[in-house]
C-alpha positions, 0 to 999 in steps of 0.5 A: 123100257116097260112104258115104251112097249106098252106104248108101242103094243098100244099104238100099234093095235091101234093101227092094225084095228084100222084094218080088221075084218070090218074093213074088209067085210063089205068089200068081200060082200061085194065080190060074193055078188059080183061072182054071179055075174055069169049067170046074169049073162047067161040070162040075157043070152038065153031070154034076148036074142039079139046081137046088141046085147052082146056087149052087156053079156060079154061084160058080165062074163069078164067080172070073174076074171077080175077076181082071178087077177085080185086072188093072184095079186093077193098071193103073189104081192100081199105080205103073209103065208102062202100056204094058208093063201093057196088054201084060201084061193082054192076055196074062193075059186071053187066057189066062183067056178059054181056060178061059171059052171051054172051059168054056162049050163044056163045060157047052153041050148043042149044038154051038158054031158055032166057037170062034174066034169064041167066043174072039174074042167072049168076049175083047172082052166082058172087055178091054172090062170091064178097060178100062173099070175100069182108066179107073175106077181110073185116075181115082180114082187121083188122089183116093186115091193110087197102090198101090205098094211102101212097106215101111212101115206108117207112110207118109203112106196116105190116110186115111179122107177119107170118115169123118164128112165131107159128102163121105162123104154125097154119095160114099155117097147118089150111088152108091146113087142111081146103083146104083138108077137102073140096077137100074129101067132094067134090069128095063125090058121095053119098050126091050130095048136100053136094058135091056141096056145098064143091065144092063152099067152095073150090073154094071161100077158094082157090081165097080167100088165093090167095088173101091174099098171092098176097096182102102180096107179092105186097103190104107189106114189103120185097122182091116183087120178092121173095114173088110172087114166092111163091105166084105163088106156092101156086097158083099152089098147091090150083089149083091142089087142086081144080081140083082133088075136081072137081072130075078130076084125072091124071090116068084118063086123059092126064097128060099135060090136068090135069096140065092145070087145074091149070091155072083156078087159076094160070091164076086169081092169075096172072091178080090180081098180075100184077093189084095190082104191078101197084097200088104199082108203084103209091103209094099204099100200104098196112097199118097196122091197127094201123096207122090212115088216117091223119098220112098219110097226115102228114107225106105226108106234112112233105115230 
């Protein structure tokens, strides 16, 4: 019985080394450099103006969002407490409003009133956002599975529950239905109110499928290369979808300035693929609700 353990706390230490903070480091890296990302868009309002640039500065102002959808899937799907998570994600978007805040004062030609009250308006705007996505992901958490350290490409993932089935048909004609809904009530010109609110519902909709279909495409079962195809066209389609909510049109402007507009989800959906295929090559993997936590370990040690 003795040995048993030991041959367990020895394997299963083995399996955790794998996904230590030296794993993690160069990825967080990364993310500190891309939270700038605002302030380079800033730079090329202020410095260029020129309506070509428009693409690049729009997609350099989406890379935050990005790491709102990552800060949400992490609270809302990973496996562990919340309450040293919401801490955490407090403090990691405090730091991100700095560099929107900035950037924002940077690229603006008057004066800012305060940025105290920038920074404090910026900041309840994006915890509101990460809030509401991270209830999202936590509710469908309990449909698909919980993303935790598995170790093994073989563990019971969820499979593609949604493939060729009834309820694939009704997840997928909903969201459309719901996605088109709210692009009508945002190009709303009566109730300006009601308009705006369809503008944030859309927006929080959109990253939140992306979301959802980045996660199944990265972290289930199946053909990665195949799924992020379809991921990069749904990603496609929502932007779209979003930007002619925001009242833009291509018989109103260039052709090639209103497919740009795309990128302000193709650009975050991108960020997060690219992070979540990173935490996939380290081990980490999406696990079906039904599966417990010590199975992991078991079956970690059997290995």
């Amino acid at each position: 019985m003795l040995g048993i353990r030991s041959h367990w706390m020895m394997n299963g230490n083995l399996c955790m080394s794998r996904a230590r903070p030296s794993a993690i480091c160069p990825l967080v890296a990364v993310h500190l450099v891309l939270a700038t990302a605002p302030v380079g868009a800033a730079v090329l309002l202020s410095d260029f103006n020129d309506v070509r640039m428009l693409p690049f500065i729009w997609a350099l102002s989406s890379i935050p969002f990005s790491q709102l959808m990552l800060l949400s899937i992490w609270v809302g799907m990973a496996a562990g407490r919340v309450l040293p998570k919401i801490l955490l994600v407090i403090l990691a978007t405090a730091l991100l409003v700095v560099w929107i805040t900035f950037g924002q004062v940077l690229g603006s030609t008057e004066p800012p009133p305060s940025l105290v009250s920038i920074f404090v308006l910026n900041l309840a705007i994006m915890l509101g956002i990460v809030a509401v996505l991270s209830v999202a992901m936590a509710g469908t958490s309990r449909l698909v599975g919980t993303i935790r350290f598995a170790n093994d490409t073989d563990l019971p993932a969820n499979e593609p529950r949604l493939h060729y089935s009834l309820f694939a048909l009704l997840a997928i004609s909903t969201a459309t239905a719901l996605v088109l809904g709210l692009v009508r009530l945002s190009r709303m010109e009566i109730e300006s109110e009601q308009s705006q609110t369809a503008e944030y519902l859309l927006a929080v909709v959109v990253f939140a499928l992306n979301m959802l279909t980045t996660i199944w495409a990265t972290f289930g079962k199946g053909h990665v290369k195949r799924r992020l195809l379809a991921v990069f066209l749904v990603s496609i389609c929502l932007g779209f979808s979003m930007w002619v909510g925001a009242g833009n049109s291509p018989f109103s402007e260039p052709w090639w300035l209103f497919c740009s507009g795309a990128l302000i989800v193709v650009v975050p959906t991108a960020v997060v693929a690219c992070t979540l295929l990173w935490l996939r090559g380290i081990g980490f993997r999406l696990v079906a609700a039904r599966v417990e936590p010590e199975s992991d370990s078991e079956d970690c040690a059997q290995r």
